[in-house]
C-alpha positions in Angstrom: 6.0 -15.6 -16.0 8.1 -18.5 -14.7 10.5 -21.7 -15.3 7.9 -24.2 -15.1 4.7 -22.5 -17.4 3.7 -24.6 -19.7 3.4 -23.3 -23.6 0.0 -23.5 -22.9 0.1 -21.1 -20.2 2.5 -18.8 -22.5 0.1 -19.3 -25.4 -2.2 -17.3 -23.5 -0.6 -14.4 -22.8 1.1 -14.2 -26.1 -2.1 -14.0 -27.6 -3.0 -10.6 -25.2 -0.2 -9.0 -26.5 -2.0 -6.7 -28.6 -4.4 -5.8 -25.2 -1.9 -5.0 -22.8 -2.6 -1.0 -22.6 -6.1 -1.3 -24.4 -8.8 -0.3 -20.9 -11.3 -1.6 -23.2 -9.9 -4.9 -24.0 -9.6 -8.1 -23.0 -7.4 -6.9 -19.8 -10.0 -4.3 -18.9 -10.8 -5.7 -15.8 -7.0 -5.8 -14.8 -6.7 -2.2 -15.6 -9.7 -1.7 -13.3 -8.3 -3.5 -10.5 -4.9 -1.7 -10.9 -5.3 1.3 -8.7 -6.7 -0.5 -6.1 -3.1 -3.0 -5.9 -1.0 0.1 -6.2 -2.9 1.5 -3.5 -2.5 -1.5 -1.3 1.2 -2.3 -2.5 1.8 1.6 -1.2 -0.2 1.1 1.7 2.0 -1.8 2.9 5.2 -0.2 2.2 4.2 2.9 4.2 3.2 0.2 7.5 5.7 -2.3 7.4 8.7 -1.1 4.5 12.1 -0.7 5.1 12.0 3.0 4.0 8.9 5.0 4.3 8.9 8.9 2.5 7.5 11.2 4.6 5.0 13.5 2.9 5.9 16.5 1.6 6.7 19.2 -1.4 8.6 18.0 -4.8 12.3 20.0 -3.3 12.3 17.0 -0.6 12.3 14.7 -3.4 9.0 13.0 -2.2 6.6 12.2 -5.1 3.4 13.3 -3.3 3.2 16.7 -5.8 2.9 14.1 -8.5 0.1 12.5 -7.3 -1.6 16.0 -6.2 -1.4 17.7 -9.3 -2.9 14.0 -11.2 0.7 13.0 -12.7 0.5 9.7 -11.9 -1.9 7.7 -14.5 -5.5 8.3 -12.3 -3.8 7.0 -8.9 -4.7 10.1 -6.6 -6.2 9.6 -3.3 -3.2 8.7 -1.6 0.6 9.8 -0.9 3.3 8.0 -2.2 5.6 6.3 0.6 7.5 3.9 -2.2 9.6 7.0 -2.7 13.0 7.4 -0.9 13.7 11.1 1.0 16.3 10.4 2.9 18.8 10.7 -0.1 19.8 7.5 -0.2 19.0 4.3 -3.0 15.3 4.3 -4.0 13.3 1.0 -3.0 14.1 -1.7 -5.3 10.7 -3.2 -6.1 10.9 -6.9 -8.1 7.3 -7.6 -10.5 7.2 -10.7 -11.4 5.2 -11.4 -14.4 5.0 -8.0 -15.2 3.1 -8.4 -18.6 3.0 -5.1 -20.4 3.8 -3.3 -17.5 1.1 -2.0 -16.2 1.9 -2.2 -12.3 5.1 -1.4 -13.1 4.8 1.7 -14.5 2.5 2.7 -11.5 4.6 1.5 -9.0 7.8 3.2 -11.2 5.8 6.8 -11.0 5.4 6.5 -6.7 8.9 6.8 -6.8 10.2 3.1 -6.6 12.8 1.6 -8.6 11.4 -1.0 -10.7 12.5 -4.0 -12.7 9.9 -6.3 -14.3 10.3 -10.1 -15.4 8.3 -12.0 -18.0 9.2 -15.0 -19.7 6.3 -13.5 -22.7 8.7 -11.7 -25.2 6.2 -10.4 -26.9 4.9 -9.0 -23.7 8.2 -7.4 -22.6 8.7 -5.3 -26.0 5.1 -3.9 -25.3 6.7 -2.4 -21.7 9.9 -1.5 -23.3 8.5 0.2 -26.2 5.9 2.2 -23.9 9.2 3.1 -21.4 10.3 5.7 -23.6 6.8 7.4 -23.8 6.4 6.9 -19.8 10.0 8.4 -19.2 9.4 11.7 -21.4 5.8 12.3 -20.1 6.6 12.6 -16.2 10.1 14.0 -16.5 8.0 16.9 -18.7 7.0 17.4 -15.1 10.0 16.4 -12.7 13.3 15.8 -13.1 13.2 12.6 -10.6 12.3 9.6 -13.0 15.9 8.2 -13.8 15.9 5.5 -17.3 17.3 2.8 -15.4 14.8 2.8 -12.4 12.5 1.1 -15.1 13.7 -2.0 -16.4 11.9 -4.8 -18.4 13.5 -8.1 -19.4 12.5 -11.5 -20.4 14.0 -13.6 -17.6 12.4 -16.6 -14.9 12.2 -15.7 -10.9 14.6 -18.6 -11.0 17.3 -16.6 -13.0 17.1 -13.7 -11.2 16.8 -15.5 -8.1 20.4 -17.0 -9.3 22.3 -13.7 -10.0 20.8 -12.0 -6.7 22.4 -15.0 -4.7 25.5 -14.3 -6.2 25.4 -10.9 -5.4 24.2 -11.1 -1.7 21.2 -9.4 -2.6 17.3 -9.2 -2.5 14.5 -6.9 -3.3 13.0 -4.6 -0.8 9.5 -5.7 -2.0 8.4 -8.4 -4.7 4.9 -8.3 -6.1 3.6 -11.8 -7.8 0.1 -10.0 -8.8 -2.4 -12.7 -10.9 0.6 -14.7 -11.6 1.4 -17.8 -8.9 -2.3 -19.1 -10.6 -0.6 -19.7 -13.8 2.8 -21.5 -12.7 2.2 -25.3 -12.9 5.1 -26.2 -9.9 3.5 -23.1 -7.4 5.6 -24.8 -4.3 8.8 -23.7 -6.2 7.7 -20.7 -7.7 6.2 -19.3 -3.9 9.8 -20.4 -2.1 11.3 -18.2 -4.9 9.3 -15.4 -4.3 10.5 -15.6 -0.8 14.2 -16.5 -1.6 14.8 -13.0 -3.9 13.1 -11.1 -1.1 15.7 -9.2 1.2 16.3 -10.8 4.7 15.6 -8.5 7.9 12.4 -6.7 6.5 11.7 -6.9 2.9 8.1 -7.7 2.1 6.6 -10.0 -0.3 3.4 -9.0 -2.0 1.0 -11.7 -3.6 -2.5 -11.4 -5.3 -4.3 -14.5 -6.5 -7.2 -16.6 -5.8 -8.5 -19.3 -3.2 -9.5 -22.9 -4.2 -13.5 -22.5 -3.7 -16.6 -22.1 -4.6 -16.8 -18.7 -4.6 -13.8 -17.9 -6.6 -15.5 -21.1 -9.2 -18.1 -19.6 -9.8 -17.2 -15.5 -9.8 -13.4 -16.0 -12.0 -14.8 -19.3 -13.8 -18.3 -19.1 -14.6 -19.1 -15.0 -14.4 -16.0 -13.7 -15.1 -15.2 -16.1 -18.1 -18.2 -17.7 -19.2 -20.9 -15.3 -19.2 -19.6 -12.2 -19.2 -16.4 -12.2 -21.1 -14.8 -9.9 -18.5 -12.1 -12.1 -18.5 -10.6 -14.0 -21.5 -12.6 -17.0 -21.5 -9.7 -19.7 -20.3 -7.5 -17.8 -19.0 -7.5 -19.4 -15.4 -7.5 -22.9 -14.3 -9.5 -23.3 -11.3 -7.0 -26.1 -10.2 -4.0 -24.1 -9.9 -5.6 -21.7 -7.3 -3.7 -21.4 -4.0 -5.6 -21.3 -0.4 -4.8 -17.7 1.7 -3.5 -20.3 4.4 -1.5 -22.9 2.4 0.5 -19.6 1.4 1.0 -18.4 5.1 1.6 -21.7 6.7 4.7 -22.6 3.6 6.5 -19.0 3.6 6.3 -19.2 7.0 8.1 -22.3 7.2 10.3 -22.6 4.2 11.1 -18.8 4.0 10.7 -17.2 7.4 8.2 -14.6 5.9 5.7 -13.9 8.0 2.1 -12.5 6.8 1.1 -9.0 8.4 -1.9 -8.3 6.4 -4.0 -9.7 3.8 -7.3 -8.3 1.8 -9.8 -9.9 0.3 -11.1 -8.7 -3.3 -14.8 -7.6 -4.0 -15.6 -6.8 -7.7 -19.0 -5.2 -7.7 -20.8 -4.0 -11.3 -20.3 -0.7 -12.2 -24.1 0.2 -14.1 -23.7 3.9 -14.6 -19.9 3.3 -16.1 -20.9 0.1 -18.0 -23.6 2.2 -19.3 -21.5 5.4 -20.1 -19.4 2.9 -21.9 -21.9 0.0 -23.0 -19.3 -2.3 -21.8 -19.5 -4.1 -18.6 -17.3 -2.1 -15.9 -16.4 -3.4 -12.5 -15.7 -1.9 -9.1 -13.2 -3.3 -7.1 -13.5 -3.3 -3.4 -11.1 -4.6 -0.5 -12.9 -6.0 2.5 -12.0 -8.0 5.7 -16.1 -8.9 5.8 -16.6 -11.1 3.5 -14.1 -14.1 2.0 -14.7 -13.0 -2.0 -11.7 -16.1 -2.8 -9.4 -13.2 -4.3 -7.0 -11.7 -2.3 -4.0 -9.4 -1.9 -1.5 -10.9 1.1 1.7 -9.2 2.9 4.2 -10.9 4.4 7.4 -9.5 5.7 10.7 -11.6 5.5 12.9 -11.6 8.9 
């Protein structure tokens, strides 16, 4: 999370801490939507990222193998390009309000080198104490996965924003997924998000919802109020942030530039629902159709 939640933002997510890893929980529907952001975040890097892996077998030190053979937690379907072959430093990849980890440990596994930020400590010692498990598991299967490409602490974008500053730095790609909804001063939070990405081609990555109708009545009343899919309460519909109000102020106060955005369908799933007498969603990306969810790129000059 961020400088500038309120406790009763904080109070929300302490009170998931139990749900974090749980695909039946109260974050099911996140855990649904995750390989569909990884695929996107991946997706992006291999169009537009400073570094892009080309395919290849696991002596080249690309991580495709690990998706072929199924090694990377149910995200097959597409090669990894967040992996670095050229020998060099891997992609440093920023998550802000990383939770539990969940994206980061899927982003971590493509090869990337990942530290996540949450100001919810009892969120950051569920990722830390699953790091361990996540580190033995895939280096059963490749020596790659180093314990300091997967870092979790409980810090603000504003502090970490400070100490890269001071050290001339920058991420190669930030990812704000479901989080700028939950920030109560978004205009500071978004020109952070910009500030700690690297100059001369680092990309920002940003999920969240628009300020309409559609996404009242599908994240409000569906999501939350009669289906459940969703912790009742856990969005304000006043905090959502219009696709273009985002453009138009990173263009302007950060010289990020969007290249791509998606919007988010989330269609019922009956056979798994049924299968697991629990409502189960499928989530979609589509151009066609403004859903008020999206996923946006934009790439810092």
């Amino acid at each position: 999370m961020l400088k500038g939640a309120s406790e009763v933002e904080l109070r929300k997510f302490q009170q998931l801490v139990n749900h974090w890893h749980d695909p039946n929980g109260a974050l099911r529907s996140l855990h649904l939507f995750n390989p569909i952001r990884v695929g996107y975040i991946n997706d992006m890097v291999r169009r537009y990222g400073r570094r892009v892996a080309a395919t290849g077998d696991q002596s080249s030190g690309n991580f495709d193998y690990l998706l072929r053979s199924g090694a990377n937690g149910g995200q097959a379907g597409y090669s990894a390009f967040l992996a670095n072959t050229s020998g060099g430093s891997k992609l440093r990849v920023l998550d802000v309000g990383c939770g539990g980890g969940i994206l980061s440990e899927s982003l971590f596994r493509l090869g990337a080198s990942v530290t996540g930020i949450d100001l919810v400590q009892e969120s950051v010692a569920v990722a830390n104490e699953r790091k361990g498990m996540v580190l033995a598991n895939l280096n059963q299967s490749s020596p790659l996965y180093r314990e300091e490409d997967l870092t979790f602490r409980q810090a603000s974008l504003f502090e970490v924003l400070e100490e890269e500053s001071k050290a001339d730095g920058g991420y190669d790609v930030v990812v704000a997924s479901e989080v700028v909804e939950h920030v109560d001063d978004a205009r500071a939070f978004v020109k952070a998000l910009g500030d700690v990405t690297k100059a001369r081609g680092g990309l920002l990555i940003v999920s969240t919802m628009e300020k309409s109708i559609c996404s009242f009545l599908s994240h409000i009343v569906v999501a939350e109020t009669l289906t459940g899919i969703v912790a009742p309460g856990t969005h304000d519909w006043g905090k959502f942030i219009n696709k273009k109000d985002l453009s138009e102020y990173l263009a302007q106060h950060n010289h990020i530039a969007e290249v791509d955005h998606k919007y988010i369908a989330s269609l019922p799933d009956p056979f798994q629902s049924a299968a697991t007498r629990n409502l189960q969603l499928q989530f979609k990306l589509t151009n066609a159709v403004n859903t008020g969810h999206y996923l946006w790129t934009g790439l810092k000059q």
